[in-house]
Residue, then its C-alpha position, 0 to 999 in steps of 0.5 A: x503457523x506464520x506461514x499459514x497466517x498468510x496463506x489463510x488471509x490470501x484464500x479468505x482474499x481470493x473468495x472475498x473477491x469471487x463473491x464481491x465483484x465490483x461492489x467496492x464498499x463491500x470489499x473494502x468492509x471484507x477487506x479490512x476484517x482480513x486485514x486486521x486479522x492479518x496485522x494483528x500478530x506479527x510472526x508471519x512476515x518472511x525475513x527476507x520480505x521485510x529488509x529495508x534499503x540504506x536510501x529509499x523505502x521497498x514495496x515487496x511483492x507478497x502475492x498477485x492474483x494471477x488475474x490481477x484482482x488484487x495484490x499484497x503487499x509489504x512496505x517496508x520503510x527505513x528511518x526517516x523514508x517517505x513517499x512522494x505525494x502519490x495516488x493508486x487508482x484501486x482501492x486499497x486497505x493498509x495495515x501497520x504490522x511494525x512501527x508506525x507510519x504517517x499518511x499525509x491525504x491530499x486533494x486536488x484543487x483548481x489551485x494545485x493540492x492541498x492537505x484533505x485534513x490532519x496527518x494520521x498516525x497508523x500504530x500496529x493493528x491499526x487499518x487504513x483505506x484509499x480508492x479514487x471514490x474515498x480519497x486517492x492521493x496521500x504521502x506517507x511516511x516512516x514515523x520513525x527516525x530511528x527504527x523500521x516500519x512494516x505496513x502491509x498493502x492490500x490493493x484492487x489490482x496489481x499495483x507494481x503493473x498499474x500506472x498512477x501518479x507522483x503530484x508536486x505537492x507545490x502546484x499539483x502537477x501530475x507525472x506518471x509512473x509504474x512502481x514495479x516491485x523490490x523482489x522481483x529480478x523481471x525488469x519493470x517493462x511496464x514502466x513508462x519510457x524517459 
């Protein structure tokens, strides 16, 4: 049953993104009811999708469309892990399956960034969107530090080949990256060079 959990939500996925096109509100409404009923039971994640790392938080790569229109994702955060001030480039839905994270939005000013409002607490089941038309650039963090966090990352596109931005959260300066993704034994070849 967990196995096919998952693989109902990338079939549902698949169709929603042949019928939507480019309509991102649409998706992002389709999205997050396959999201939500993705996240509300946690007996589906593979073990070996879900081990955190000692030092930094891992992005495990669950499933890319072969035509890059989407991709899934688990975030796996360790006590205390965090993300640097960053931005995707795509829509996204997020979804908490274990623990809880804290997503710190961002907006750029003629000053640098600053906050978009309070920081919000996802707890499991609970949804969240970004995409550069709602709101792009947010830090997140495990809520926990003490316990392992798992959210899981819908994005409009292949997210470990994308190239997007880490922020200094001082002055708002911009450095490009490429995360890649912590299962694969391919080299990031799409990372950018130095």
């Amino acid at each position: 049953m967990a196995h096919e959990r998952l693989l109902g939500a990338i079939a549902a996925l698949s169709e929603m993104v042949e019928r939507s096109g480019l309509d991102e509100p649409r998706i992002l409404s389709e999205a997050r009811d396959v999201m939500a009923d993705l996240v509300a039971v946690d007996d589906w994640l593979p073990e070996e999708l879900a081990r955190p790392h000692p030092e930094y938080y891992r992005q495990y790569l669950l499933y890319g469309d072969p035509r890059d229109r989407f991709s899934l994702v688990s975030f796996v955060w360790g006590p205390g892990q965090k993300t640097p001030v960053h931005d995707h480039t795509v829509w996204g839905v997020i979804g908490m399956l274990r623990g809880s994270e804290c997503d710190q939005p961002y907006r750029q000013t003629a000053g640098g960034l600053e906050p978009a409002g309070p920081e919000k607490t996802l707890a499991p089941g609970e949804l969240a969107c970004v995409s550069p038309s709602i709101g792009d650039i947010h830090r997140v963090r495990n809520a926990y530090d003490d316990r392992v966090s798992i959210s899981i990352h819908l994005y409009g596109g292949n997210i470990g080949r994308i190239r997007r931005s880490v922020y200094s959260a001082d002055t708002g300066q911009r450095k490009e990256f490429v995360s890649g993704y912590s299962n694969t034994m391919v080299p990031n070849l799409w990372a950018p060079p130095g």
